[in-house]
N, CA, C and O atoms as a DFTB+ gen file, in Angstrom:
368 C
 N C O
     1  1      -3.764      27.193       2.853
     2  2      -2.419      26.663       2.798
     3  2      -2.435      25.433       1.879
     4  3      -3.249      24.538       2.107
     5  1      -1.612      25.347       0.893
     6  2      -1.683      24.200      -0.063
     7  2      -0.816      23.107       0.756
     8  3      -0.020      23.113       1.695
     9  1      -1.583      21.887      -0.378
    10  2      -0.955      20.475       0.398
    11  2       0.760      20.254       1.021
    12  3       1.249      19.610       1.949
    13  1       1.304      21.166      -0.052
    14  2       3.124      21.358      -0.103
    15  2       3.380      21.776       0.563
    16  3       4.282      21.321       1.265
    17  1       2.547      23.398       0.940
    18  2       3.347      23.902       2.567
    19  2       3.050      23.259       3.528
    20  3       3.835      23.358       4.471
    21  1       1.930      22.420       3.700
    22  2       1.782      21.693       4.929
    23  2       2.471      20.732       5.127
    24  3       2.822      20.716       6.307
    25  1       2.971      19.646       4.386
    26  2       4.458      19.039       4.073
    27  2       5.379      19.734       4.484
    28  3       5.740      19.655       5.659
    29  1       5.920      20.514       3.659
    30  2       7.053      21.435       4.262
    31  2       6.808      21.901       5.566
    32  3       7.966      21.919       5.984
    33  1       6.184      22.251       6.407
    34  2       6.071      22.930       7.532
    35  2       6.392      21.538       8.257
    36  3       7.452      21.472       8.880
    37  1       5.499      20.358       8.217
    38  2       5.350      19.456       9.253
    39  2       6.870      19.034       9.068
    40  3       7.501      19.081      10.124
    41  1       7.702      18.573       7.786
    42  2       8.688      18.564       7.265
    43  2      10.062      19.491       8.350
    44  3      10.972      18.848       8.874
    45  1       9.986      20.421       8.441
    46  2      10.628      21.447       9.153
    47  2      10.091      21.397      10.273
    48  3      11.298      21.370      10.513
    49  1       9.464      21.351      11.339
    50  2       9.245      20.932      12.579
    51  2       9.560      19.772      13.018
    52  3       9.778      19.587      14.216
    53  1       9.639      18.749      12.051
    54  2      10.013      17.560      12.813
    55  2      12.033      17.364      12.180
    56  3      12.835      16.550      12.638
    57  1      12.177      17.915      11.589
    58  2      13.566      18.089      10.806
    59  2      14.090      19.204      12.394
    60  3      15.308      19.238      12.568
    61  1      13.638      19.631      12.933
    62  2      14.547      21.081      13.689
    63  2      14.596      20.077      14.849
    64  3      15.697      19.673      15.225
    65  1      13.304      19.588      15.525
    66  2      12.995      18.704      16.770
    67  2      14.236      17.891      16.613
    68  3      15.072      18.138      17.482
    69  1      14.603      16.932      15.683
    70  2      14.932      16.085      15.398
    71  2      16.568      16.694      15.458
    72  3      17.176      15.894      16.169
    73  1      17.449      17.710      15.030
    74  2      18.586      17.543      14.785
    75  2      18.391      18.920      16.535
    76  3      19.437      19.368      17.003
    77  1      16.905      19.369      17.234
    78  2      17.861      19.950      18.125
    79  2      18.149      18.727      19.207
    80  3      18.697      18.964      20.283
    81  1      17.675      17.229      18.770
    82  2      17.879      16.500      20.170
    83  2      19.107      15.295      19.512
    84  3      19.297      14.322      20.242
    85  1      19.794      15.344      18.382
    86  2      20.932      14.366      17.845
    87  2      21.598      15.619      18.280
    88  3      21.851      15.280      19.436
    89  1      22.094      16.906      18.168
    90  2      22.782      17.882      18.416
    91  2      23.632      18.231      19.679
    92  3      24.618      18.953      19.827
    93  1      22.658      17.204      20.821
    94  2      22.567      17.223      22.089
    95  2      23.070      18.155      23.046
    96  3      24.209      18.231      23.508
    97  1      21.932      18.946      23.308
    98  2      22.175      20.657      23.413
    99  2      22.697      20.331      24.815
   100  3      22.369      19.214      25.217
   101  1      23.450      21.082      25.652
   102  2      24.184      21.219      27.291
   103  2      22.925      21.026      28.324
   104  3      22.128      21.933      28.565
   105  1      22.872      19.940      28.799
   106  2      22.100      20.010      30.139
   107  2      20.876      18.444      29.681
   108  3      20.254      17.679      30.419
   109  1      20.993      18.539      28.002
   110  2      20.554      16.683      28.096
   111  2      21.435      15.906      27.341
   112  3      22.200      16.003      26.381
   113  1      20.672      14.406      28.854
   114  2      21.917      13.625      28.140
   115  2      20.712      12.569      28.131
   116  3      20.067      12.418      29.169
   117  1      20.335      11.695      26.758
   118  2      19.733      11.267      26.195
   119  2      20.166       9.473      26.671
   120  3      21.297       9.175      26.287
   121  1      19.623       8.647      27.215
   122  2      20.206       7.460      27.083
   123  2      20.308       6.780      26.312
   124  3      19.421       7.006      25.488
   125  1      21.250       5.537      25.861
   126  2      21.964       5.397      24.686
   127  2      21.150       5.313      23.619
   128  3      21.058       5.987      22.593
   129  1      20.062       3.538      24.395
   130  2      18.718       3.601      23.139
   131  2      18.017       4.162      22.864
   132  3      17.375       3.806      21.876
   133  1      17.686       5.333      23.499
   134  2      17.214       7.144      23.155
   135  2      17.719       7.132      21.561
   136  3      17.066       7.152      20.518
   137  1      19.801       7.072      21.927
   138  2      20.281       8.053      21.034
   139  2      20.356       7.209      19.410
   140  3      20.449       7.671      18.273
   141  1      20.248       5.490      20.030
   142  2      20.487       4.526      18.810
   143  2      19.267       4.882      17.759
   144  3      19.452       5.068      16.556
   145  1      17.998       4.942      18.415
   146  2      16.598       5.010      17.865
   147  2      16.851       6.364      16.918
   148  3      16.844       6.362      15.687
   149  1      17.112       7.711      17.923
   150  2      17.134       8.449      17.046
   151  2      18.044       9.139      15.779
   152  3      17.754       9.973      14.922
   153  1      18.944       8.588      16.000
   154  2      20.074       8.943      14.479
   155  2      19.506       8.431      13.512
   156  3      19.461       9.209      12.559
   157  1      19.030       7.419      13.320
   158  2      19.088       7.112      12.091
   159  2      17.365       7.237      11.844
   160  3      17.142       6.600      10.815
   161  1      16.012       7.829      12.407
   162  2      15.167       8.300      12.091
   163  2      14.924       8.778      11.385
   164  3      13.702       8.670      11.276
   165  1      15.365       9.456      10.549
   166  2      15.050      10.517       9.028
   167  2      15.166       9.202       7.678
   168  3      14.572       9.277       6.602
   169  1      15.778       8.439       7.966
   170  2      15.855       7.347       6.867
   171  2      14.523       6.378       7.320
   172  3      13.731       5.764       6.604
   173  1      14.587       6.470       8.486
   174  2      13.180       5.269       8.841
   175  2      11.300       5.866       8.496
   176  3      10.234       5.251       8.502
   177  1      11.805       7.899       8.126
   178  2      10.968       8.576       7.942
   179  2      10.746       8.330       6.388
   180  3       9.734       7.818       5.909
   181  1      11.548       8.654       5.874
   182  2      11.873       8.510       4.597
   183  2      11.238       7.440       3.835
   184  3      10.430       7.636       2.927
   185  1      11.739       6.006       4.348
   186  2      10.851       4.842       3.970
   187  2       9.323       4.588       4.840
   188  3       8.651       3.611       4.510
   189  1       9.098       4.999       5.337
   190  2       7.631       5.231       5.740
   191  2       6.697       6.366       4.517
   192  3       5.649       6.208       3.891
   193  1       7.666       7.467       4.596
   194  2       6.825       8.081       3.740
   195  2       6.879       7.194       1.904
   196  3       5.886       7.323       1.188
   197  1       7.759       6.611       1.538
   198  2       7.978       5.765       0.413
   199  2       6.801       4.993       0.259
   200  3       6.309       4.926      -0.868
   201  1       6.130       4.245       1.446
   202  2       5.389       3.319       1.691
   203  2       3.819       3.738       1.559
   204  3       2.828       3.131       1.153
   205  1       4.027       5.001       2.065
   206  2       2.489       5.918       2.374
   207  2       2.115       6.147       0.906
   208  3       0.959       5.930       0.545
   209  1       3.118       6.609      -0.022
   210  2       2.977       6.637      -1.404
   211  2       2.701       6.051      -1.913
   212  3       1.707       6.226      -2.618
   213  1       3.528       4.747      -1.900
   214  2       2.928       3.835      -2.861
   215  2       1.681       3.146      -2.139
   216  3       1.373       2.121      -2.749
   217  1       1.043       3.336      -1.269
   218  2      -0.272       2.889      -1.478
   219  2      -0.820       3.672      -1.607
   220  3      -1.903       3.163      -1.896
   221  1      -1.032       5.315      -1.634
   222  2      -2.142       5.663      -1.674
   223  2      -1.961       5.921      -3.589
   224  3      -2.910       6.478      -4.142
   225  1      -0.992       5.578      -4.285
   226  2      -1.103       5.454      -5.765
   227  2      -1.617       4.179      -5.970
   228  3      -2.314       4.095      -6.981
   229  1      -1.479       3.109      -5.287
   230  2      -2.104       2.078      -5.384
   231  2      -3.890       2.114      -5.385
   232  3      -4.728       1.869      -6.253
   233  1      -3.957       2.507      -4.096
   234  2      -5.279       2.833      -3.764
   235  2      -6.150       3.869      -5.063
   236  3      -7.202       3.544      -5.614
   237  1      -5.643       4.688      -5.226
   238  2      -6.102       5.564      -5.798
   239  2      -5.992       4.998      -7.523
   240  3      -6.608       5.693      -8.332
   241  1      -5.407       4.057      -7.941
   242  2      -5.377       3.409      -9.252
   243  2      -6.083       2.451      -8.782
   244  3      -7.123       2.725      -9.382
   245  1      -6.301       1.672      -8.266
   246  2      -7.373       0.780      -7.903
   247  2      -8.854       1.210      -7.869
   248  3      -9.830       0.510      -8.138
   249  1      -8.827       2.467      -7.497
   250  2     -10.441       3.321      -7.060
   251  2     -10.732       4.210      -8.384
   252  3     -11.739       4.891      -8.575
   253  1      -9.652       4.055      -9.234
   254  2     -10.157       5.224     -11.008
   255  2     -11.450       4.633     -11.524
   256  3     -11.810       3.456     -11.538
   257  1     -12.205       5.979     -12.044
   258  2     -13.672       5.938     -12.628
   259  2     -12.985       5.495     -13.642
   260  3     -11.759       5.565     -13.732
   261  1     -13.715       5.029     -14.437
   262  2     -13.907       5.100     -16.115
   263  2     -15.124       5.901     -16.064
   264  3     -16.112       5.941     -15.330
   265  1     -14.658       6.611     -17.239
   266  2     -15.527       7.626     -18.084
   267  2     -16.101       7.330     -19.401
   268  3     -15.895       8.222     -20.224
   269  1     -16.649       6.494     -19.747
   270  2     -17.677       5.668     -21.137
   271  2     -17.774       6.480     -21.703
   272  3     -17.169       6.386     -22.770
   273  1     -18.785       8.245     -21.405
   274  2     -18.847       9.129     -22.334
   275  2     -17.829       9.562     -22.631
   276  3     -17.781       9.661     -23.857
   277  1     -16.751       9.962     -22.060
   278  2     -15.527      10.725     -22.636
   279  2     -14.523       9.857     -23.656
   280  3     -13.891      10.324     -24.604
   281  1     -14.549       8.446     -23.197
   282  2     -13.974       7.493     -24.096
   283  2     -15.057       7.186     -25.424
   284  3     -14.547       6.916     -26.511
   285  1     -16.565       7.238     -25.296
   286  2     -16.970       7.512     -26.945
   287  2     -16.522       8.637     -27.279
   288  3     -15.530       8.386     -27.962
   289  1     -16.704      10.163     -27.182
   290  2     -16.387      11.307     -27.613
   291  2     -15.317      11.014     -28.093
   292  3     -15.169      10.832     -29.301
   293  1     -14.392      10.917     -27.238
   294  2     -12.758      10.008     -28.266
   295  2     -12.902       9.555     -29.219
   296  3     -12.705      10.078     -30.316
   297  1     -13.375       8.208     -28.931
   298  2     -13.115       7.614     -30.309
   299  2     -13.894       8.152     -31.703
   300  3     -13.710       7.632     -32.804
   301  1     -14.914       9.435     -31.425
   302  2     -15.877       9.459     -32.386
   303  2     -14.988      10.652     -33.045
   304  3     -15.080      10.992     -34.225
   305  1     -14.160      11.201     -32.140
   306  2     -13.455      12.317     -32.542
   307  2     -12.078      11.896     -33.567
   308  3     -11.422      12.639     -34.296
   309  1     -11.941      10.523     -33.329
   310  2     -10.738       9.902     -33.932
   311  2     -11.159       9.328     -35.237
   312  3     -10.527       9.445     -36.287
   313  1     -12.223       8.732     -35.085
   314  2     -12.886       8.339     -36.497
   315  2     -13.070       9.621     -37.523
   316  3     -12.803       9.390     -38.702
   317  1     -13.670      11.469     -37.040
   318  2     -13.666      12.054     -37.648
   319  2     -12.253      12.572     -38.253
   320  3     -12.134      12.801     -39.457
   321  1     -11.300      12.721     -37.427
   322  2      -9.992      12.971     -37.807
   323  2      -9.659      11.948     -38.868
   324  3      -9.248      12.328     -39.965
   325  1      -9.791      10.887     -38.637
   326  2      -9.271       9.417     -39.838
   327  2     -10.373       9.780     -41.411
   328  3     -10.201       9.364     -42.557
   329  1     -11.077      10.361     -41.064
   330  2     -12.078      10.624     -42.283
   331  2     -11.330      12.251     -43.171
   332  3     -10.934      12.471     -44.316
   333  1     -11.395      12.752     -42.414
   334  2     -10.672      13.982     -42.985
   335  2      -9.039      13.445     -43.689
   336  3      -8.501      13.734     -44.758
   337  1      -8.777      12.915     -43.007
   338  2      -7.009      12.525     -43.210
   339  2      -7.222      11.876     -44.650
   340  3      -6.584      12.240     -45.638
   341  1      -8.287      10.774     -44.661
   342  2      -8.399      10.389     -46.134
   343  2      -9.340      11.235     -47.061
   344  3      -9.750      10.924     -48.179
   345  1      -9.485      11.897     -46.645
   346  2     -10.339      12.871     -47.922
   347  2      -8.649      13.651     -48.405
   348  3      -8.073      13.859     -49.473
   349  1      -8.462      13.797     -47.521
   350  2      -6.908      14.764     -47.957
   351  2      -5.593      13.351     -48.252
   352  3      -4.470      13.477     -47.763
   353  1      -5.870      12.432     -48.865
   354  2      -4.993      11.574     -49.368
   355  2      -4.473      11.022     -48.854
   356  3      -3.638      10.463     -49.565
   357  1      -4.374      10.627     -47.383
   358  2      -3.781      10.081     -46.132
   359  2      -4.457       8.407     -45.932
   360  3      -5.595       8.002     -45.693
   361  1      -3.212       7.756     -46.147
   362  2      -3.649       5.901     -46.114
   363  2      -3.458       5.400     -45.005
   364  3      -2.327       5.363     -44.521
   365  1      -4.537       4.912     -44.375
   366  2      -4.016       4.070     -43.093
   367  2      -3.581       2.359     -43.409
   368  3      -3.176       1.646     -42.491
């Protein structure tokens, strides 16, 4: 199961939970600060998940390798391109 359906699934289980108890099916009756807490939950989900993001992009830009060999190969590949460009009349 990829990372997305597991999102989506947990996504949709807590999305159904959630509107079958604001819906307030015959036989519960939820007390008030029950009902205050839960209306507006999907926005308090929302910025939680906002939050989870930006750190783990944080985290995860904080924790990037550098790659030395792949950045010489670059540049050695750029110097050959700049050499060809001026054999073929090209001025930097």
């Amino acid at each position: 199961m990829t990372k997305l359906a597991q999102w989506l699934w947990g996504l949709a289980l807590l999305g159904s939970a959630w509107a079958a108890l604001a819906l307030e099916p015959p036989g519960l009756h939820l007390p008030a600060p029950f009902r205050q807490a839960l209306l507006p939950l999907p926005l308090y989900l929302l910025v939680a998940f906002g939050c989870y993001s930006l750190a783990t992009v944080g985290y995860r830009l904080a924790t990037f390798n550098d790659c030395e060999e792949a950045a010489a190969e670059l540049q050695e590949h750029i110097r050959v391109a700049r050499a060809e460009l001026r054999q073929r009349g090209l001025r930097f």
